[in-house]
ZAFINU-78639 format. One record per residue (C-alpha): residue in three letters; z, y, x. Coordinates in steps of 0.2 Angstrom, whole numbers, plus 5000, padded with zeros to 4 digits. Last residue first. Layout:
<nodes>
{gutor = ALA, w = Z, v = Y, u = X} $
...
</nodes>
This chain:
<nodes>
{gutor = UNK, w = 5014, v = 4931, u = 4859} $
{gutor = UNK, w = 5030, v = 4921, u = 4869} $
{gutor = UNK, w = 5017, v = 4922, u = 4885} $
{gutor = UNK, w = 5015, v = 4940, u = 4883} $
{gutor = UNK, w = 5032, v = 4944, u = 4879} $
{gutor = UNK, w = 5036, v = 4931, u = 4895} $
{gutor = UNK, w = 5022, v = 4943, u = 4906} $
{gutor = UNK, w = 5032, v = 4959, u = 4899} $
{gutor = UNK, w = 5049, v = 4954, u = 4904} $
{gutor = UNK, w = 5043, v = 4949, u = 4921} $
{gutor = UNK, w = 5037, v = 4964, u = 4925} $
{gutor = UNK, w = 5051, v = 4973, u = 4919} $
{gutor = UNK, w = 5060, v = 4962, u = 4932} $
{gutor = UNK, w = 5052, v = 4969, u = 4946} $
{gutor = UNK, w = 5055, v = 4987, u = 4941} $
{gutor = UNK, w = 5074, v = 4985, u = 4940} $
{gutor = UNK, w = 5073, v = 4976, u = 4957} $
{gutor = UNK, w = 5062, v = 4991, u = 4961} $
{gutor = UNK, w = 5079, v = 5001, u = 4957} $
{gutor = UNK, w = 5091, v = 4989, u = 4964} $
{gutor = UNK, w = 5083, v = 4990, u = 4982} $
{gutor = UNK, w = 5084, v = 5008, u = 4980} $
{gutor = UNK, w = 5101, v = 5007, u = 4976} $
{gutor = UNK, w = 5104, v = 4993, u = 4991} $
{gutor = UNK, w = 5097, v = 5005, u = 5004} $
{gutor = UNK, w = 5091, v = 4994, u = 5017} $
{gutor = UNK, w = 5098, v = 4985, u = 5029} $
{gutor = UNK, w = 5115, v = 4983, u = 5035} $
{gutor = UNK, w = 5109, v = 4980, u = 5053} $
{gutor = UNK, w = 5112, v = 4962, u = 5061} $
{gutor = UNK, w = 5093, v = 4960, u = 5061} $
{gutor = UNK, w = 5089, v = 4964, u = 5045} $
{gutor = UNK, w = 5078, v = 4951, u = 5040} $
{gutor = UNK, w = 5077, v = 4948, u = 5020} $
{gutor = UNK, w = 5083, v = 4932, u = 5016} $
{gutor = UNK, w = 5068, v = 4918, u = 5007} $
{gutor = UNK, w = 5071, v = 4914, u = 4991} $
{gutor = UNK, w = 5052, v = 4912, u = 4986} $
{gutor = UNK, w = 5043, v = 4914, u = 5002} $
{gutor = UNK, w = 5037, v = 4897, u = 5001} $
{gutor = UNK, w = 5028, v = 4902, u = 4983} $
{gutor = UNK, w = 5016, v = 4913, u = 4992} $
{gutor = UNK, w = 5000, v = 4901, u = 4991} $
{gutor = UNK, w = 4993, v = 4909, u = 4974} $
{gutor = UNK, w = 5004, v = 4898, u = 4965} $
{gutor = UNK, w = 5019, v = 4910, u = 4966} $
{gutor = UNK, w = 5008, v = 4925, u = 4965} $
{gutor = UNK, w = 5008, v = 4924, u = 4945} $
{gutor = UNK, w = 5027, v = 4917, u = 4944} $
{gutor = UNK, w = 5034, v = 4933, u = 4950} $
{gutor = UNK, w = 5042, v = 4932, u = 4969} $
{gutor = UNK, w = 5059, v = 4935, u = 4972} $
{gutor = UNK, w = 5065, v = 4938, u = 4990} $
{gutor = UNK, w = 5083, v = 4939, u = 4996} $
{gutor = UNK, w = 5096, v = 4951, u = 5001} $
{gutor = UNK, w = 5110, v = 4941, u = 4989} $
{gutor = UNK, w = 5113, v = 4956, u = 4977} $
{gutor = UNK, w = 5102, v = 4968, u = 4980} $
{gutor = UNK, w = 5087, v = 4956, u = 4975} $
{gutor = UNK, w = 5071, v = 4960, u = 4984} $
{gutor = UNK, w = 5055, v = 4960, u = 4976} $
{gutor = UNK, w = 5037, v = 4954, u = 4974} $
{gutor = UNK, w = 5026, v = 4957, u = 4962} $
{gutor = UNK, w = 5030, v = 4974, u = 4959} $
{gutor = UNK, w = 5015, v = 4981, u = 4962} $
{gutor = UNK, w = 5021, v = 4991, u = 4977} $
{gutor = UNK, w = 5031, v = 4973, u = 4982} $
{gutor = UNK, w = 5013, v = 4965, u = 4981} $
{gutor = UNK, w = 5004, v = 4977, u = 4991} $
{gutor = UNK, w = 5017, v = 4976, u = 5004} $
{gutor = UNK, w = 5018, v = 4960, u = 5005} $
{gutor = UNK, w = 4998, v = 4960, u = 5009} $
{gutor = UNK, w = 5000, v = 4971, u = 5023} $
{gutor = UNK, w = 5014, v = 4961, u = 5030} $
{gutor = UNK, w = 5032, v = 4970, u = 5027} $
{gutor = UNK, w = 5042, v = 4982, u = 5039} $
{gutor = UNK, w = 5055, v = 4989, u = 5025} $
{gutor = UNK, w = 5061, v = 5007, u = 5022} $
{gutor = UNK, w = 5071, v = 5018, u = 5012} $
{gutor = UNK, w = 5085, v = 5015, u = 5022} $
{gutor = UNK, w = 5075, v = 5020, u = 5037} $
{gutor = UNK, w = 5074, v = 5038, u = 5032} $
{gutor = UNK, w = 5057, v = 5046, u = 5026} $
{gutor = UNK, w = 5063, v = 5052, u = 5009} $
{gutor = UNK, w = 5050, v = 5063, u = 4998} $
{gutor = UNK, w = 5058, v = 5053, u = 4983} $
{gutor = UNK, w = 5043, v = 5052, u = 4969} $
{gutor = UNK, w = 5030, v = 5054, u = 4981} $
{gutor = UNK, w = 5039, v = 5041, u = 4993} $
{gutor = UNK, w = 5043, v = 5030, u = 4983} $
{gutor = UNK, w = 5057, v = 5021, u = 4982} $
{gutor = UNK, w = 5059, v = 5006, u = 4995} $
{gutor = UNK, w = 5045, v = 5013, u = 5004} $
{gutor = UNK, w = 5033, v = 5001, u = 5016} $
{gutor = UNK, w = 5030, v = 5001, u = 5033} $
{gutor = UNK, w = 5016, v = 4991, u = 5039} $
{gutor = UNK, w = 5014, v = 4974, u = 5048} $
{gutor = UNK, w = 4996, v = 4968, u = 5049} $
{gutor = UNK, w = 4989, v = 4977, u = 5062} $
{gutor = UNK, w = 5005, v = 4974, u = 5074} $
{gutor = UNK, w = 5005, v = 4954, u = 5073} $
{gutor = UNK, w = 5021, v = 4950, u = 5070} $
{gutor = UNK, w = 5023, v = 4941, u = 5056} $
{gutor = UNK, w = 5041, v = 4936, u = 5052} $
{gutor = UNK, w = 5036, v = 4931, u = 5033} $
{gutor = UNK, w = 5048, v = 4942, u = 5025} $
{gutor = UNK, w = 5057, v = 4957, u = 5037} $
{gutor = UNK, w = 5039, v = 4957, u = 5044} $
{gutor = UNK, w = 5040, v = 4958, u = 5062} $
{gutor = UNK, w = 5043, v = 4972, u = 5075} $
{gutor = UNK, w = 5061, v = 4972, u = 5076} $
{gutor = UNK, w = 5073, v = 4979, u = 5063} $
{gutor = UNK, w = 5081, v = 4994, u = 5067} $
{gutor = UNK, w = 5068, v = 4999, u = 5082} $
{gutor = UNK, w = 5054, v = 4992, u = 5072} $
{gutor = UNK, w = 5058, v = 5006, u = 5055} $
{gutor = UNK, w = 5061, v = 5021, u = 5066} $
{gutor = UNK, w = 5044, v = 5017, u = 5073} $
{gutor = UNK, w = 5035, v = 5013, u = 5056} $
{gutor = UNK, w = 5045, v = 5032, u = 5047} $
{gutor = UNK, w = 5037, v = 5040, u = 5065} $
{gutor = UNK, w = 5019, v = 5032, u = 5064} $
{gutor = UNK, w = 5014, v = 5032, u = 5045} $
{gutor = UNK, w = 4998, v = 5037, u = 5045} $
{gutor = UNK, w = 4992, v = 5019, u = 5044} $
{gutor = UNK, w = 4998, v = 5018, u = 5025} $
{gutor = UNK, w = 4989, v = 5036, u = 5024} $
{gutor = UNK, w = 4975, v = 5031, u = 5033} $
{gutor = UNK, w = 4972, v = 5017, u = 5024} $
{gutor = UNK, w = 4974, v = 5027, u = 5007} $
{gutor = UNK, w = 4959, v = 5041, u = 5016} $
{gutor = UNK, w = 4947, v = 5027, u = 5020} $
{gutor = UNK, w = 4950, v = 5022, u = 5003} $
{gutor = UNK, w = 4949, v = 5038, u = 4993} $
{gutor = UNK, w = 4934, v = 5042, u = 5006} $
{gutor = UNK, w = 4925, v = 5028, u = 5003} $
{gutor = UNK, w = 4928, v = 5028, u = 4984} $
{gutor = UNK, w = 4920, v = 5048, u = 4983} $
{gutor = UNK, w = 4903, v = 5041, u = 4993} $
{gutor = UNK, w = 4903, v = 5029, u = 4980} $
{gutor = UNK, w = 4902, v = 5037, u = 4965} $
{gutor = UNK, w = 4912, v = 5047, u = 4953} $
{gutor = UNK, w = 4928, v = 5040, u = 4961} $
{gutor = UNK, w = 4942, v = 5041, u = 4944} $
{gutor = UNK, w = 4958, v = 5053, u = 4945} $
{gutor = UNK, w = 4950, v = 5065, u = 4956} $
{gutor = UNK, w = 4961, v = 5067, u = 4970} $
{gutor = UNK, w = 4946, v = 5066, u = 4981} $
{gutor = UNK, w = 4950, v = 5080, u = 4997} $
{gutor = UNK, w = 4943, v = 5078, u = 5010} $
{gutor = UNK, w = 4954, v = 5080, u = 5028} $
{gutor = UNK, w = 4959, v = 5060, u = 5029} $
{gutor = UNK, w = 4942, v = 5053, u = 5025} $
{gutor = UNK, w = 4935, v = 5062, u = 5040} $
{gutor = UNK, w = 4948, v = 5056, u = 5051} $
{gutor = UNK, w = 4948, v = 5039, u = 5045} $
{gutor = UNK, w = 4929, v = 5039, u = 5050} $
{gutor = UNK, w = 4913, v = 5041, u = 5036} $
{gutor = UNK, w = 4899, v = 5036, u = 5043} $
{gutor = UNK, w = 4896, v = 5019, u = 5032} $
{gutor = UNK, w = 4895, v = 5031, u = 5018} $
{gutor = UNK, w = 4882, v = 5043, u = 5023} $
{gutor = UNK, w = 4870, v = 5027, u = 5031} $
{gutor = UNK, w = 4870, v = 5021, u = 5012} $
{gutor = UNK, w = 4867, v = 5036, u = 5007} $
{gutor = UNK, w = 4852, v = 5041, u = 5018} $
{gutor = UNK, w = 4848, v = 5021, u = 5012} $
{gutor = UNK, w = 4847, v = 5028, u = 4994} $
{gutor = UNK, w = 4837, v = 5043, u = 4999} $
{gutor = UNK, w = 4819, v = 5034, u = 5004} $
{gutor = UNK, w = 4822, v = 5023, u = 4987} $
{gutor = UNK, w = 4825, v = 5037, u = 4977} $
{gutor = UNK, w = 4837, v = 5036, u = 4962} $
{gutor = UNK, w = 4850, v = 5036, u = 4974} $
{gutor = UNK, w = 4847, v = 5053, u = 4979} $
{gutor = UNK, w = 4849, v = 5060, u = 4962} $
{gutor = UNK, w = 4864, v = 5052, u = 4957} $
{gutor = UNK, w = 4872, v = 5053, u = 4976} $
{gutor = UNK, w = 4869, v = 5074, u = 4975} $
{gutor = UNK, w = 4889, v = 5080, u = 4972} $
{gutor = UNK, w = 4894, v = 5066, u = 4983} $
{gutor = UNK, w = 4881, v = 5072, u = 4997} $
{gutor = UNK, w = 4894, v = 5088, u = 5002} $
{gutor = UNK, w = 4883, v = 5098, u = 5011} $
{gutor = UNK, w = 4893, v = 5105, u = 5024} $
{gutor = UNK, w = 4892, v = 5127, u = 5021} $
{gutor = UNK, w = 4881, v = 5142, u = 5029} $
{gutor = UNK, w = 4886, v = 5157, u = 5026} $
{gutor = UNK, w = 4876, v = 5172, u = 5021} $
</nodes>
């Protein structure tokens, strides 16, 4: 006989239907660490309860956070700012891929920029790009209103280096405006 973790996912239906067992949940979830989230595994394609979207996010966080080598090459080419906004604040500033990085396994700095969390979030959406051409930021018209419109033409920070991989940059420049051909067939419909 061994003994194994109950896993409470598999039980949360049951559980919650109890009012004694839904705050045992409750208390479940609110306990999960980083570290925890990070050694589970919940590549399900869709969270089957909550305890299984704690974890996903806890685990995404950690991935982003996880970054430390790629982030460090990335400061000391660059500074330890947003290449967009200039914010410096550490928490905020992650390192995002240019391409990737589960389609291109490529760590190097030339695949890299340091952007502000939400930047980040908008450039992996492809709200947000950077045109190879003149090193600048494009911004689609939806987030333009949503108070990001300054950054609208804004040059990408390099700091005296050459930057990033223009090829990558051309690609999600190629993703960005795919975007934007949709939204205007949508508009034109």
């Amino acid at each position: 006989m061994s003994i194994k973790e109950l896993d409470l996912s598999k039980l949360e239906e049951t559980l919650l239907g109890d009012i004694g067992c839904r705050q045992l949940v409750v208390e479940y979830v609110n306990a999960i660490d980083l570290d925890t989230a990070a050694t589970i595994d919940t590549d399900t394609e869709t969270p089957r309860s909550i305890i299984e979207t704690r974890r996903r996010v806890l685990r995404e966080v950690n991935l982003r956070q996880g970054q430390p080598q790629f982030r460090n090459r990335l400061i000391l080419r660059y500074g330890n700012a947003c290449q967009i906004s200039r914010c410096a604040f550490p928490g905020l500033v992650e390192a995002a891929h240019i391409a990737p990085y589960a389609t291109s396994s490529e760590n190097g700095v030339h695949n890299g920029l340091l952007l502000r969390s939400d930047l980040h979030t908008l450039f992996d959406l492809g709200l947000l790009a950077i045109n190879p051409a003149t090193m600048t930021v494009s911004l689609h018209p939806e987030v333009q209103g949503m108070g990001y419109g300054s950054l609208e033409g804004a040059p990408l920070f390099t700091n005296g280096t050459s930057g990033p991989d223009r090829a990558a940059l051309a690609e999600r420049w190629e993703f960005f405006n795919s975007h934007l051909a949709r939204l205007e067939e949508h508009v034109a419909s």
